[in-house]
C-alpha positions, 0 to 999 in steps of 0.5 A: 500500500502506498504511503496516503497524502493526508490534509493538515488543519489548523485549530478550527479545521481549516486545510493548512498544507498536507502531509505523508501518513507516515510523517504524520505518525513518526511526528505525532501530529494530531491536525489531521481528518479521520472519520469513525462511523457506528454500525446501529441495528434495529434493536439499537444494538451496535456493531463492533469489529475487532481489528486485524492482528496484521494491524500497525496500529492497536491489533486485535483491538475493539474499533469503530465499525468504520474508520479511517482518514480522510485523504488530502481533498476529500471531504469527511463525507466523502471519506466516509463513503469510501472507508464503509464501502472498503470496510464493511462492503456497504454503498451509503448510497442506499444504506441510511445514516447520519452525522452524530458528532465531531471532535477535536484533539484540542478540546477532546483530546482525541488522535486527530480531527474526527466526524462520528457518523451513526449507519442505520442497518436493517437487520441483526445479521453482521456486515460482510467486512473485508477480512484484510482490516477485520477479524470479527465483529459482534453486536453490543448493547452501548452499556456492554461495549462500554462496560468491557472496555472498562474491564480491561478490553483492549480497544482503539484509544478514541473508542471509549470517548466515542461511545460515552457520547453515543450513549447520549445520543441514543 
């Protein structure tokens, strides 16, 4: 895989320059996109993948069940139909969702600049997630995900922040 061309940002999200992912990790820098997206079934129930052991990046971990960065030139929204598409196999175009939140590493303390969508799935069944970036997946009361992270489960380190505010939200 080629070493993606993210946007930088400035304080209030506005595109200062860009910059090599890589660079971006080796630096630590945190003014750059991603979007997180939560799967949601009928039930209210959520759907929670673990990350592939061949992961750079918290292996083996609880994640959102959608996540990535938005390259250089995209839009959060953009990014985000294209990590759904990848990831778990699903066209936005005909699947309902909505934007939930947004955070800033500024004020949140977050790993970057983040969109938080919410994906209305029609059933119970799992997504058919690329297996390259996902081990397995299981759907979660908001209080159990919540609950086992705090237990000790290893997850993605924005991952309790995001679901403490998605439970406001539901």
């Amino acid at each position: 895989m080629t070493d993606e061309i993210l946007d930088l940002v400035n304080e209030h999200d506005e595109v200062i320059s860009s910059l090599s992912r890589n660079n971006i990790y080796k630096q630590k820098l945190k003014n750059f996109r991603v979007v997180n997206a939560i799967l949601v079934n009928v039930d209210n129930e959520i759907w929670l993948p673990i990350r592939n052991k061949n992961k750079t990046l918290f292996p083996l971990s609880l994640d959102t069940s959608v996540g990535g960065h938005v390259k250089s030139g995209e839009s959060y929204s953009q990014a985000l139909f294209r990590e759904t598409k990848e990831e778990l196999n699903i066209d936005l175009a005909s699947c309902p969702f909505s934007f939930l939140f947004e955070l800033n590493p500024n004020v949140h303390l977050t790993s970057a600049f983040m969109h938080v969508y919410k994906i209305f799935w029609s059933g119970a069944i799992s997504p058919n997630y690329n297996t390259e970036d996902i081990e397995s997946g299981k759907w979660y009361e908001v209080s159990e995900a919540i609950s086992l992270i705090e237990e000790g489960t290893k997850c993605k380190s924005d991952l309790p922040l995001i679901l403490k505010k998605l439970i406001r939200k539901c």
